[in-house]
PyMOL CGO cylinders between C-alpha atoms (Angstrom):
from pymol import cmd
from pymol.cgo import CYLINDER

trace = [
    CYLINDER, 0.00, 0.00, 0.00, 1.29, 3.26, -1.11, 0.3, 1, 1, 1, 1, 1, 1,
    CYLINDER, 1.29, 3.26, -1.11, 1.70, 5.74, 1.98, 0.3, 1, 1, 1, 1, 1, 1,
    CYLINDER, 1.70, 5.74, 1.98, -1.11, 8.59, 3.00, 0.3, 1, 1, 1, 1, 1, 1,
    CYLINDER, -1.11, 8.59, 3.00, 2.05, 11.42, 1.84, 0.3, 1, 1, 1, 1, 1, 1,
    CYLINDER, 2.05, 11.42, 1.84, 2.64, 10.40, -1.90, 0.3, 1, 1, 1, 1, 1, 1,
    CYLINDER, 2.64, 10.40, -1.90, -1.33, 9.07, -3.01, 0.3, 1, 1, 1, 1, 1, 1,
    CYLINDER, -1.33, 9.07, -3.01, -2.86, 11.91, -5.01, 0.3, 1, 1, 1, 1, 1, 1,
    CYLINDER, -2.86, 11.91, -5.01, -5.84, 13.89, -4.09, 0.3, 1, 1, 1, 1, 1, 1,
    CYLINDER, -5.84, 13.89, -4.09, -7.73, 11.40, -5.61, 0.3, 1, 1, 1, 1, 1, 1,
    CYLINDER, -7.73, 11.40, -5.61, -6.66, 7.98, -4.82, 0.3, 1, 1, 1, 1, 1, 1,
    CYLINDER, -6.66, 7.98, -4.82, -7.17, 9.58, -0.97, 0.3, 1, 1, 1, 1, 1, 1,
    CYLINDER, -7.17, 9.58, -0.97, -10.80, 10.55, -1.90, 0.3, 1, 1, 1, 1, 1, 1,
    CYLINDER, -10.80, 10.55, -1.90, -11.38, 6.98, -3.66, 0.3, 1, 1, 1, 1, 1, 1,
    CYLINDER, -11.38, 6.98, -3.66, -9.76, 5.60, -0.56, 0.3, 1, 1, 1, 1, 1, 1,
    CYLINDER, -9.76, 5.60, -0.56, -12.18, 7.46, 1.90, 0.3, 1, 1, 1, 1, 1, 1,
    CYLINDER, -12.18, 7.46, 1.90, -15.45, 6.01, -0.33, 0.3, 1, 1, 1, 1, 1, 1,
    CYLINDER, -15.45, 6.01, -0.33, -14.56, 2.64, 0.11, 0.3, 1, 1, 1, 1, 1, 1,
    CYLINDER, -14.56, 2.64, 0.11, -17.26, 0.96, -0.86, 0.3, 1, 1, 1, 1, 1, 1,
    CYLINDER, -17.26, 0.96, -0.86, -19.85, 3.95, -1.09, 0.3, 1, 1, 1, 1, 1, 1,
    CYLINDER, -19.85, 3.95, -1.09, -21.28, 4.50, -4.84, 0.3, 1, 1, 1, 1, 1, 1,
    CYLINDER, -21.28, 4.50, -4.84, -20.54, 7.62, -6.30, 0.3, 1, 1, 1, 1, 1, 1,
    CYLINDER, -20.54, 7.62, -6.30, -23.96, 7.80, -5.96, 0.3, 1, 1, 1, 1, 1, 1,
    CYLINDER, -23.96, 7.80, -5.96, -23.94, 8.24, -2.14, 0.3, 1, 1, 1, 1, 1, 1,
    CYLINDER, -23.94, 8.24, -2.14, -21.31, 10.78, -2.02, 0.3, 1, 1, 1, 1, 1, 1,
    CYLINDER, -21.31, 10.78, -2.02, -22.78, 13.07, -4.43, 0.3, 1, 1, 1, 1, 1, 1,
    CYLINDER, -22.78, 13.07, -4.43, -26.28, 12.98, -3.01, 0.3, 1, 1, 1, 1, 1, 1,
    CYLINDER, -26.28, 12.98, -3.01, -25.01, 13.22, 0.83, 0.3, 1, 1, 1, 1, 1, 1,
    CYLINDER, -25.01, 13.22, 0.83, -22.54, 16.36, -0.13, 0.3, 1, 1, 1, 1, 1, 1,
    CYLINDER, -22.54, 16.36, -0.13, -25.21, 17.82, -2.92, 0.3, 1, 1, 1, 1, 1, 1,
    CYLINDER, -25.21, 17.82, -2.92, -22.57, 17.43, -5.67, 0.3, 1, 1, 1, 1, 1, 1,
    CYLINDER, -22.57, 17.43, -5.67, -22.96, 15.92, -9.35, 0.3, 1, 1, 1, 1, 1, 1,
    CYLINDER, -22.96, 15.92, -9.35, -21.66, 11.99, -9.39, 0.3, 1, 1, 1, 1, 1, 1,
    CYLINDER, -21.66, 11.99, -9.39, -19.13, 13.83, -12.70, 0.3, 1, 1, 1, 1, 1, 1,
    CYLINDER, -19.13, 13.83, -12.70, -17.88, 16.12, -10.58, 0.3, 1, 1, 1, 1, 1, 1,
    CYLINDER, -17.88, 16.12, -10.58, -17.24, 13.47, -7.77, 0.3, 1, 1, 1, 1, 1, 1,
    CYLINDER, -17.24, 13.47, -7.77, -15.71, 11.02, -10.53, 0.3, 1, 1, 1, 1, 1, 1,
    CYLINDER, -15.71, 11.02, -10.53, -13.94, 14.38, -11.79, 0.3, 1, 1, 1, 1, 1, 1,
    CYLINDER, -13.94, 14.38, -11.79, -12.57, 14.84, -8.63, 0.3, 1, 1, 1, 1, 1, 1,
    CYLINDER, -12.57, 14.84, -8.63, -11.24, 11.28, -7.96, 0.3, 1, 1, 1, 1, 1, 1,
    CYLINDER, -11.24, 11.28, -7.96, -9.44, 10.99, -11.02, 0.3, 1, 1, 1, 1, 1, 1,
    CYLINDER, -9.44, 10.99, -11.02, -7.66, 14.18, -10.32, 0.3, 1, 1, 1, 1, 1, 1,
    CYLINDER, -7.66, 14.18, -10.32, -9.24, 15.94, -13.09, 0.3, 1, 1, 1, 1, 1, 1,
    CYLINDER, -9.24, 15.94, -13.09, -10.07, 19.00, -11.63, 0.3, 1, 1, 1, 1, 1, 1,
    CYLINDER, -10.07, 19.00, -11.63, -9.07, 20.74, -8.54, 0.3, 1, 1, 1, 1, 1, 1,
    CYLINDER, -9.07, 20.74, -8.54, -12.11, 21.16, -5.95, 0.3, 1, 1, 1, 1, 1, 1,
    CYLINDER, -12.11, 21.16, -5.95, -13.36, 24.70, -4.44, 0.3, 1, 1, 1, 1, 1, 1,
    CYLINDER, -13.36, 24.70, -4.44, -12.53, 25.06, -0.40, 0.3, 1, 1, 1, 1, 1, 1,
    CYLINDER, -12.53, 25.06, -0.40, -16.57, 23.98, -0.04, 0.3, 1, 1, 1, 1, 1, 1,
    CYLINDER, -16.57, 23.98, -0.04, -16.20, 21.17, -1.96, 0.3, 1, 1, 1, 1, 1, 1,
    CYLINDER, -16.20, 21.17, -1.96, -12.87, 19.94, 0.59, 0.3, 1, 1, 1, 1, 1, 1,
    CYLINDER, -12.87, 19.94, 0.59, -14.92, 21.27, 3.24, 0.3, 1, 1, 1, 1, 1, 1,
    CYLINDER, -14.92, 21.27, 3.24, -18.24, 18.99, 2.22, 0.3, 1, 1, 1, 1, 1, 1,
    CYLINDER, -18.24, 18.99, 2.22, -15.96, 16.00, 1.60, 0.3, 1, 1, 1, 1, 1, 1,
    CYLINDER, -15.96, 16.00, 1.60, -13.98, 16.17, 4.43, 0.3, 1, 1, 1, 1, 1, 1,
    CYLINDER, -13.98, 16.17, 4.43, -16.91, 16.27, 6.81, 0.3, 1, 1, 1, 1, 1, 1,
    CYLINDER, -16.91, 16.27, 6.81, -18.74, 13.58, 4.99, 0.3, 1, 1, 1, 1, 1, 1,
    CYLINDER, -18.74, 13.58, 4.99, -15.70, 11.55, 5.54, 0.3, 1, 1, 1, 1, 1, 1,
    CYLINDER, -15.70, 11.55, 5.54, -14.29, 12.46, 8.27, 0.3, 1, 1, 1, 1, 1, 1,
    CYLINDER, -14.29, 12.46, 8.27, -11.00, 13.36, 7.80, 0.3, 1, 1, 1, 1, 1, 1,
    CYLINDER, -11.00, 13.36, 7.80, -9.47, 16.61, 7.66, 0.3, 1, 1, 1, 1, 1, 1,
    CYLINDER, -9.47, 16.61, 7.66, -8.78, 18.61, 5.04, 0.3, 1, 1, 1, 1, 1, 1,
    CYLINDER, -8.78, 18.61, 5.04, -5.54, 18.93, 5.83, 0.3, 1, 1, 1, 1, 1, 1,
    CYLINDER, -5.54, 18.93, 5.83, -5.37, 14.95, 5.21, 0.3, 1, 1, 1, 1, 1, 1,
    CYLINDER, -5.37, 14.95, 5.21, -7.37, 14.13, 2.61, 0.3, 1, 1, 1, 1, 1, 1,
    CYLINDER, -7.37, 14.13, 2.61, -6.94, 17.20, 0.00, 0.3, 1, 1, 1, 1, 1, 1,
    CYLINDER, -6.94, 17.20, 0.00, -3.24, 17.71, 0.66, 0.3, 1, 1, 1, 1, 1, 1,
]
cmd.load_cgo(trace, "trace")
């Protein structure tokens, strides 16, 4: 397993869904499943309310999980 410091943004956030849909996430943080999927495969970078949303949905800072 490849250590927290050198995963990208989005193998953490794929990490943190475990085995949550995309479906789930986007619907319990009122975001689009794209822009979830978007997110996870480090496509685009997400707005401080979207790291906000995701890291209280999760549970994990943001500190953690975005960087």
């Amino acid at each position: 397993m490849t250590s927290a410091s050198t995963m990208s943004m989005g193998d953490k956030l794929r990490y943190a869904r475990g085995e949550r849909t995309l479906e789930e996430v986007a619907n319990a943080v009122k975001l689009t499943v794209a822009m979830i999927s978007r997110l996870e495969s480090d496509s685009v970078k997400p707005s401080y309310d979207t790291m906000r949303k995701l890291s209280q949905y999760y549970g994990i800072p943001v500190n953690n999980l975005f960087f």
